[in-house]
C-alpha positions as CSV (number, residue, x, y, z in Angstrom):
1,X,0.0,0.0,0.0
2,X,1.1,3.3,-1.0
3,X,0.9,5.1,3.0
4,X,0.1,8.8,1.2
5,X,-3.3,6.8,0.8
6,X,-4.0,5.2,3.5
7,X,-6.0,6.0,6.6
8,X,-6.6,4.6,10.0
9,X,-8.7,2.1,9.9
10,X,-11.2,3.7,12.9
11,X,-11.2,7.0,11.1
12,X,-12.0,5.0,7.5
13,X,-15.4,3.7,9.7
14,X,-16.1,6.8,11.5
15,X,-15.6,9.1,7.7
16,X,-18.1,5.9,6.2
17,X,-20.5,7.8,8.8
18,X,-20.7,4.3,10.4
19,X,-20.3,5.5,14.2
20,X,-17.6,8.2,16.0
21,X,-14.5,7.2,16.0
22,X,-14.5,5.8,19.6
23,X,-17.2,3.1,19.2
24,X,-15.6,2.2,15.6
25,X,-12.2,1.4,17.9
26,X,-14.9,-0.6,19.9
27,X,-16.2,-2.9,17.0
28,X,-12.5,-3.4,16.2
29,X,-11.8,-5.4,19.3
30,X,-14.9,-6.6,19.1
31,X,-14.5,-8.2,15.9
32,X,-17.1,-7.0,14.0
33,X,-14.7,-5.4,11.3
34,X,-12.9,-7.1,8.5
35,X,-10.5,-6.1,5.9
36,X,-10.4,-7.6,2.5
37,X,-12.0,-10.8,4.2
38,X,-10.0,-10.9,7.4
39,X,-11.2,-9.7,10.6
40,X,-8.8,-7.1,12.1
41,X,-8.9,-6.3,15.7
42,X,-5.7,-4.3,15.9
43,X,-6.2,-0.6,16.2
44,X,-3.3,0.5,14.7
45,X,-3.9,-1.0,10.7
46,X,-4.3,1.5,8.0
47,X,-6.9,1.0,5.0
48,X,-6.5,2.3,1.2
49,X,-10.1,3.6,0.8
50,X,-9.4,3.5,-3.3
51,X,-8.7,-0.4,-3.3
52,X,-9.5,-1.8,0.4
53,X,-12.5,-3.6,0.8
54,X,-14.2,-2.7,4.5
55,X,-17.0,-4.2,5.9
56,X,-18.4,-3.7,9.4
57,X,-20.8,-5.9,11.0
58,X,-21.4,-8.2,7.5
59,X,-22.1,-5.2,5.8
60,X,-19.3,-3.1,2.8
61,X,-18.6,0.6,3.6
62,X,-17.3,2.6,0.8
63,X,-16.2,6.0,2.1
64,X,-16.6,7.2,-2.1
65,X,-20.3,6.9,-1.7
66,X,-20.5,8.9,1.7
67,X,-22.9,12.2,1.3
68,X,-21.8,14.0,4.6
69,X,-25.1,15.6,6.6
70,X,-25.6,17.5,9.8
71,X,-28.6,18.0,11.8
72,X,-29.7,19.3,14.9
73,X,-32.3,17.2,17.2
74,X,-34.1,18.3,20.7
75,X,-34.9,14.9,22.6
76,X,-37.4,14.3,24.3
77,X,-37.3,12.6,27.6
78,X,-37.5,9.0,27.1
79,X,-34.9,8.6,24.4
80,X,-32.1,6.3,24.6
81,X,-29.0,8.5,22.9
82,X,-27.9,5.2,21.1
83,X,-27.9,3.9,17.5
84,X,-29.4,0.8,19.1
85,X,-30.4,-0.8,22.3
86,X,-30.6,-4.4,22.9
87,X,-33.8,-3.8,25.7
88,X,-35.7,-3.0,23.0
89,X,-36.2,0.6,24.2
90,X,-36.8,3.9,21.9
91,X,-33.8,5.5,20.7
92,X,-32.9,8.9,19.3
93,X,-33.2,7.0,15.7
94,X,-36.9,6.7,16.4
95,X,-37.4,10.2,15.9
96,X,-35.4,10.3,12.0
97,X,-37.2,7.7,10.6
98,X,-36.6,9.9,7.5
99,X,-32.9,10.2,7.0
100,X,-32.3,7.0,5.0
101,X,-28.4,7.9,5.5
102,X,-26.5,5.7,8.0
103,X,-26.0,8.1,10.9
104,X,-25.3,8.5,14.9
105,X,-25.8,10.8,17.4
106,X,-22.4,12.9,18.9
107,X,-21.8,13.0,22.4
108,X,-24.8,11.5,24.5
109,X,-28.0,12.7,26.9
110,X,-29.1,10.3,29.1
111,X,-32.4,8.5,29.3
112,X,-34.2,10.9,31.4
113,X,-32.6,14.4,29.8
114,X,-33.7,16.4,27.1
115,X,-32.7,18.9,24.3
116,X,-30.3,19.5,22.0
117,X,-28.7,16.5,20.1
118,X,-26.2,16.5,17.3
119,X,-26.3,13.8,14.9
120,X,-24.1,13.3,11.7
121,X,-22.6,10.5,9.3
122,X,-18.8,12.5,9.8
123,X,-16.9,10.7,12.0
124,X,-14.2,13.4,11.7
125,X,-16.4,16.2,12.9
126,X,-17.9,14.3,15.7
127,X,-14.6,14.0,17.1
128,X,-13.4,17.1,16.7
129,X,-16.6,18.9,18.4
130,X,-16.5,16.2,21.0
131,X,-12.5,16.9,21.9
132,X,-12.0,19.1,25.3
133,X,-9.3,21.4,24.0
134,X,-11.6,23.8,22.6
135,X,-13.3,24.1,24.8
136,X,-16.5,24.9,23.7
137,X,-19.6,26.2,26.2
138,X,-22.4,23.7,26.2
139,X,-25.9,25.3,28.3
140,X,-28.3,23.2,30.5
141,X,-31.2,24.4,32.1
142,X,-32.3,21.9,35.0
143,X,-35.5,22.0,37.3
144,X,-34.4,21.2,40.7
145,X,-37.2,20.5,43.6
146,X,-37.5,22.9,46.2
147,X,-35.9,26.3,47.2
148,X,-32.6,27.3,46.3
149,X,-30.7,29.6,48.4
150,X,-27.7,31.6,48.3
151,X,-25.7,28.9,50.0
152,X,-27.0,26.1,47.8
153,X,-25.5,28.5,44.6
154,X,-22.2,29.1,46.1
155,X,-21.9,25.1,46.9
156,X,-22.7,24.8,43.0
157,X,-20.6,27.0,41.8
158,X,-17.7,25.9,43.9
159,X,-17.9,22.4,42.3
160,X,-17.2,19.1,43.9
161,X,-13.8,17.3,42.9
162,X,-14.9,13.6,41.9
163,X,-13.0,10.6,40.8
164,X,-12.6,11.8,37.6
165,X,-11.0,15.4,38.4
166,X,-12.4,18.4,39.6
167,X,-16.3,19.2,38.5
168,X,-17.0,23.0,38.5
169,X,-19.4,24.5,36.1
170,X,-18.6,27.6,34.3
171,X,-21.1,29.7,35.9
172,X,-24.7,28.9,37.4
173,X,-27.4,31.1,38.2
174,X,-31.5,31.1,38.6
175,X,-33.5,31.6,36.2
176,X,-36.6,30.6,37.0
177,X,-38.3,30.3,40.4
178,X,-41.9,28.0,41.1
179,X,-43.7,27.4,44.2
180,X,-41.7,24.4,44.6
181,X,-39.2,24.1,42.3
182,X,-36.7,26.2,40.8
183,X,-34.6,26.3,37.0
184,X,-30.5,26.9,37.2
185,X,-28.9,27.3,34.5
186,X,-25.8,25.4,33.9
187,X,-22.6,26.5,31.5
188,X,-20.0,23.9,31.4
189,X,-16.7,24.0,29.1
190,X,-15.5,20.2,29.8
191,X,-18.8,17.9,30.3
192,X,-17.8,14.7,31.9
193,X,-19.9,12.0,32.3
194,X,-23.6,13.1,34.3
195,X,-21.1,16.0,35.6
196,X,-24.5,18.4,36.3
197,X,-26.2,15.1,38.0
198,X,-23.0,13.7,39.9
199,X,-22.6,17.8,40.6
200,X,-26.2,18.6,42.3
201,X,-26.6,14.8,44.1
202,X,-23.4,16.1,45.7
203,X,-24.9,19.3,47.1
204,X,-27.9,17.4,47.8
205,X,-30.5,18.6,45.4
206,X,-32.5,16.2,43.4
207,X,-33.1,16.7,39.3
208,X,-36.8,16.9,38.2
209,X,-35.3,18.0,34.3
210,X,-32.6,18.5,32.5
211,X,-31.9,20.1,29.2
212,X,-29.5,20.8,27.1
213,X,-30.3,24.2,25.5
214,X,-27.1,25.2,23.7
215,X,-23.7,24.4,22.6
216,X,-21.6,27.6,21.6
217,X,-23.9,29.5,20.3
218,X,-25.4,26.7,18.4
219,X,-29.5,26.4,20.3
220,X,-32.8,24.3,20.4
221,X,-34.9,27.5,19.6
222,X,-37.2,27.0,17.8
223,X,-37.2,23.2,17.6
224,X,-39.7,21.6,19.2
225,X,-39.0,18.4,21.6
226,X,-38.7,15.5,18.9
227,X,-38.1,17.3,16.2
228,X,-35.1,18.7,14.6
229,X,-33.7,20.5,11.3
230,X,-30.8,20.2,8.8
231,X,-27.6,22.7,9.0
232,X,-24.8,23.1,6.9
233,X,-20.6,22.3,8.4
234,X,-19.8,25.8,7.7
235,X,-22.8,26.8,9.8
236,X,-22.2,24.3,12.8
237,X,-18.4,25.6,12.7
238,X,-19.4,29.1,13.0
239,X,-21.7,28.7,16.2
240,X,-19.8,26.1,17.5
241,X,-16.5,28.6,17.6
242,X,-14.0,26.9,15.4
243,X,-12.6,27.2,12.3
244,X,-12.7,25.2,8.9
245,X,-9.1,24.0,9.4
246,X,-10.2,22.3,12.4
247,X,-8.6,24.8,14.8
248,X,-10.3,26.9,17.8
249,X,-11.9,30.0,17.0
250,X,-9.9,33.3,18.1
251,X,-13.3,34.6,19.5
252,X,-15.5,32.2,21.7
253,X,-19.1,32.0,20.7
254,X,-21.7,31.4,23.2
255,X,-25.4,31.2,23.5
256,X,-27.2,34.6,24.7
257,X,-30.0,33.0,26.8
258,X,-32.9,35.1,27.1
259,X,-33.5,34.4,30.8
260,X,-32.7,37.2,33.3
261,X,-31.2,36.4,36.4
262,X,-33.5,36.0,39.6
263,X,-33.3,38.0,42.7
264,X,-33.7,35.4,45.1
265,X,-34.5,37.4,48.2
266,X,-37.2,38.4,46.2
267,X,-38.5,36.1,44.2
268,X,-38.1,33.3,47.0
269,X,-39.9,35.3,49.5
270,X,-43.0,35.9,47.0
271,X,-43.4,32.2,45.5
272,X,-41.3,30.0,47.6
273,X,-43.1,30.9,51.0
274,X,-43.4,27.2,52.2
275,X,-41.3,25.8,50.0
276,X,-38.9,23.0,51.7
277,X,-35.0,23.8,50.6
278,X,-33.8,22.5,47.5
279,X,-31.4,19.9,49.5
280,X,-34.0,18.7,51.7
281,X,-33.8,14.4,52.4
282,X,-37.1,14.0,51.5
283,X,-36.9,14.8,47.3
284,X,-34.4,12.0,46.9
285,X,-36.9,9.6,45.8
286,X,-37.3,11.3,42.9
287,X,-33.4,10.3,42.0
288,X,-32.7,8.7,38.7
289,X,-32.5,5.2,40.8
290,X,-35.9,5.5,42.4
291,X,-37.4,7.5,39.8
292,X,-39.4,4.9,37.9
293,X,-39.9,3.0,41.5
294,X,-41.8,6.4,42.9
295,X,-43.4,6.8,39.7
296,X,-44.7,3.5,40.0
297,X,-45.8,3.7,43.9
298,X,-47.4,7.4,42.9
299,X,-49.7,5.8,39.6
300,X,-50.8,3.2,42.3
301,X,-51.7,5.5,45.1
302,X,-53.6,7.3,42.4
303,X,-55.6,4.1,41.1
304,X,-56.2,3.7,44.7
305,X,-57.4,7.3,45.6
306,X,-60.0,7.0,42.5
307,X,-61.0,3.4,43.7
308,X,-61.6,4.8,47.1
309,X,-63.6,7.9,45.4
310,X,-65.5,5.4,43.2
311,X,-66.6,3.4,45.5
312,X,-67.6,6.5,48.0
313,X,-69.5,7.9,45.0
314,X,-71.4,4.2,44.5
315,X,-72.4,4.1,48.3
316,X,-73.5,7.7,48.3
317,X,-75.9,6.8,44.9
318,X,-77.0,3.5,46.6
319,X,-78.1,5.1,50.2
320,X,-80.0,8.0,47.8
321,X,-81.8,4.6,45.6
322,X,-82.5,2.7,49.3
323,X,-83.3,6.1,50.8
324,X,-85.8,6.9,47.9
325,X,-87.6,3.7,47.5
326,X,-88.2,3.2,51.5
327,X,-89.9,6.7,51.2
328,X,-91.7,5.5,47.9
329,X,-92.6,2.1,50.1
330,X,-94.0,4.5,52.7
331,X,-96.4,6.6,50.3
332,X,-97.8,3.3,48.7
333,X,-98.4,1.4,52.3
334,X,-100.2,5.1,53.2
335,X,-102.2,5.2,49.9
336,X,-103.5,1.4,50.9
């Protein structure tokens, strides 16, 4: 092979539009990837995309035939941010039925979150966006229960340091203040794994939502939950904040949210009255590990609740019948 041709053999899948880069390493050691008839499990062979042929999971890849797209999707809750999931559950591929085009979502959102989701066939640019040394702002808005106080902030902004390194946010402030809740926004430049989740169980507060609203400057206005629209490279490099040769912007680019800050001596005092602090023991149950468990106990004290009012409301009709016909009974004995 002539090496001026040749390419990685992960960055051959991941330019096919077959997966990121990451997960095409993954299906290497795996096993799922032969070249020219062999399987090849070694990460460091190179391919000649002119005369090499590829084929991942049974199936040939031909990088030639590749039509590069780029799209912008805001998930819904419910979503699993995979291509596929062996538990049979909905995933992010459920909602772009259309795109005939094999292609995968960059970066992740768990389960439970929501909002914006990138999803491309270019391996190469889902690395690159993806890669922590530029940097790049990504927004969350989350809906924590209960009241948030000025202590609660500071703990937040200080950040917590965690197995993985030190987990701070960029800034963090309140946006949005209900009787019993409260929205915080969220700017982090790094984004390690559940950072904002591992970050606020930490401090004690429990998640009700969380959505990802931004990255750079790149938003979800506009697009509705489950739906999403097409953008151009240039246009993702230019609110994302770097440039067409693949290098950092000079000037960062960020998202201009148009939430004010909230006063929260004010604000608290007017809605949040008899609101129990945001860190309070008894919101836990509403934890991603006892979520769908308190979900579960709530839909049944419900079912019994309407039981209970059914069968109140069934007594109540049957004592007006019994009631009614004794006092018919009466008139008829009286007209004998």
């Amino acid at each position: 092979m002539n090496d001026t041709k040749t390419m990685r053999l992960q960055k051959y899948i991941a330019d096919c539009g077959v997966t990121s880069r990451r997960k095409a390493e993954e299906l290497m050691t795996m096993g799922k990837v032969t070249v020219n008839g062999k399987k090849v499990t070694e990460l460091g062979v190179k391919v000649d995309p002119h005369n090499d042929v590829v084929m991942v999971n049974g199936e040939v890849i031909d990088l030639m035939s590749v039509d590069h797209m780029y799209l912008v999707l805001n998930k819904p809750r419910g979503y699993i941010t995979t291509v596929t999931d062996p538990e049979g559950r909905k995933t992010v591929m459920d909602l772009v039925p259309q795109i005939k085009s094999r292609i995968f979502p960059v970066g992740r959102l768990d389960y439970l979150s929501e909002g914006l989701l990138l999803m491309t066939n270019d391996g190469d640019f889902a690395n690159l966006i993806m890669h922590p040394k530029f940097e790049v702002i990504k927004t969350y808005e989350v809906k924590v229960f209960g009241k948030i106080t000025e202590t609660l902030l500071q703990k937040l902004r200080r950040g917590i340091v965690a197995h993985d390194g030190l987990l701070k946010p960029k800034s963090v402030r309140v946006v949005e203040v209900l009787p019993g809740k409260t929205w915080i926004e969220f700017r982090l430049n790094e984004g390690k794994n559940r950072e904002i989740r591992r970050l606020c169980e930490a401090c004690g507060l429990t998640i009700d939502k969380l959505r990802r609203v931004a990255i750079g400057a790149l938003s979800i206005d506009g697009v509705k939950p489950g739906e999403w629209r097409f953008l151009t490279k240039a246009e993702l490099y230019k609110l994302i904040g770097i440039n067409k040769d693949g290098t950092r912007a000079k000037v960062s680019v960020n998202y201009v949210s148009p939430k004010k800050t909230v006063d929260l001596l004010k604000k608290s005092q007017k809605y949040q009255k008899e609101a129990k602090l945001a860190d309070s023991k008894e919101f836990q149950r509403y934890r991603k590990d006892q979520y769908f468990k308190t979900l579960e106990e709530q839909k049944e004290a419900r079912i019994k609740r309407e039981e209970e009012k059914r069968l109140k409301e069934e007594a109540n009709v049957n004592f007006v019948v019994s009631k009614g016909r004794a006092h018919q009974k009466k008139l008829d004995q009286r007209m004998k």
